[in-house]
C-alpha positions as CSV (number, residue, x, y, z in Angstrom):
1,X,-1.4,16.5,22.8
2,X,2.1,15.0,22.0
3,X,2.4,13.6,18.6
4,X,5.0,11.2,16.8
5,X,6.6,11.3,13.1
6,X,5.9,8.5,11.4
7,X,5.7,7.7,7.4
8,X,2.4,6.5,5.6
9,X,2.9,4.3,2.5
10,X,0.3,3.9,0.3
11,X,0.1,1.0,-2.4
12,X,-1.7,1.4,-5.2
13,X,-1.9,-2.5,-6.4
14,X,-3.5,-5.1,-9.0
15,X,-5.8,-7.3,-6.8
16,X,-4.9,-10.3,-7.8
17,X,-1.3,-9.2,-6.0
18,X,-3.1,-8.2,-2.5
19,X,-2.2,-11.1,-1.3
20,X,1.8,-11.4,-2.0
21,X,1.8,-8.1,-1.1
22,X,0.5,-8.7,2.7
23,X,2.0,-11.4,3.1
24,X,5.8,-9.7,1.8
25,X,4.7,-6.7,4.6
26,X,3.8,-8.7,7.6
27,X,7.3,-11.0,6.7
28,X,9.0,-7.8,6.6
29,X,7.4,-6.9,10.4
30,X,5.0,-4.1,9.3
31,X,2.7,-4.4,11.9
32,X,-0.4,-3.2,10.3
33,X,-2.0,-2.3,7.7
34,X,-5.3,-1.3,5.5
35,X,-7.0,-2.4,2.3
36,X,-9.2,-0.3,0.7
37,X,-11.3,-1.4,-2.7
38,X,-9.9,1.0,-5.7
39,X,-12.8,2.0,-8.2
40,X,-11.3,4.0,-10.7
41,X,-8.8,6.5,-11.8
42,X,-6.7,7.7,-14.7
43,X,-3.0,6.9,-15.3
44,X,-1.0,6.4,-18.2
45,X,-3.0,4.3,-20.1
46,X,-6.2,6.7,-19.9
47,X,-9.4,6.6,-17.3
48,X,-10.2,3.3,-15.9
49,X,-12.9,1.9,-13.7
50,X,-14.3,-1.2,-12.3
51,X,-17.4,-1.0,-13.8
52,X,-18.0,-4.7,-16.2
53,X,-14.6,-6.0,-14.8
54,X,-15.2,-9.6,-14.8
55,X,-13.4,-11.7,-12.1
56,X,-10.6,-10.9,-10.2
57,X,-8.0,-9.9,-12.8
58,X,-9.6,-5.9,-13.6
59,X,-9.4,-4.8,-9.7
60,X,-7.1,-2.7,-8.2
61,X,-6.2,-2.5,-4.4
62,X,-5.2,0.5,-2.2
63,X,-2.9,-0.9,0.8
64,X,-2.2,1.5,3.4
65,X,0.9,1.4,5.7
66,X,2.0,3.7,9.1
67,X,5.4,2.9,9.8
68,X,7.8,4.7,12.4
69,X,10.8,6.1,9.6
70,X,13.4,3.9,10.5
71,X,10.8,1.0,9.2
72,X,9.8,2.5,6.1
73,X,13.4,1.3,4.5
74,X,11.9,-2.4,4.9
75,X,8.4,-2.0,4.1
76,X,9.9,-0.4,1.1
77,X,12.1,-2.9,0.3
78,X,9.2,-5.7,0.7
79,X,7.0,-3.5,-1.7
80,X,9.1,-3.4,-4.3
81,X,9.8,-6.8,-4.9
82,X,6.2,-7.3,-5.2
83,X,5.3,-4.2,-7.4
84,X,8.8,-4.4,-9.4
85,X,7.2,-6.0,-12.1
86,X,3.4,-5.9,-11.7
87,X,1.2,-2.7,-12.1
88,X,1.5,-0.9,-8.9
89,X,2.3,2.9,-7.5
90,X,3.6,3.5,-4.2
91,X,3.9,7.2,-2.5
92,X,5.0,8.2,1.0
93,X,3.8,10.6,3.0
94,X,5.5,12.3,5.8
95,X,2.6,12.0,9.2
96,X,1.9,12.2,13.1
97,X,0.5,9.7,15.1
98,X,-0.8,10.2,18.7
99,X,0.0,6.6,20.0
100,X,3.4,5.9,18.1
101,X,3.7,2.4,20.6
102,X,1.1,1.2,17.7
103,X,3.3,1.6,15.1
């Protein structure tokens, strides 16, 4: 089966920022993308979790991009001037895709 390089972003984000995030990707022209609920970790500050958070403010987000590579310059681009200033990770991952007219 023929497969297709492509790039997969993932965006590690405060939930209260999902929002201006999707919206900064779709204006960019990514044409898809994922979010998944984030219920713990450990970072710089030390193990975290959901569990207690009160209201919006204590989530985190995991947004998940496929983008061919000569997209991933833009989706970039729109990511960071979400993120830049706000809690956030972002990593890229090098990937195949069977139907690359998706993406």
């Amino acid at each position: 089966m023929q497969t297709h390089p492509a790039k997969r972003v993932e965006i590690i984000i405060e939930e209260m920022m999902e929002s201006r995030l999707c919206e900064a990707l779709l204006k960019a022209g990514v044409k898809g993308f994922t979010v998944l609920p984030v219920h713990g970790g450990s970072g710089r500050s030390g193990h975290w979790t959901r569990a207690g958070q009160i209201g919006r403010a204590g989530g985190m987000r995991a947004v998940v991009c496929i983008v061919r590579p000569e997209a991933l310059d833009t989706l970039l681009n729109a990511a960071f001037s979400v993120v830049e200033r706000h809690i956030g990770v972002v990593s890229i991952v090098d990937c195949e895709v069977l139907r690359a007219e998706r993406f």
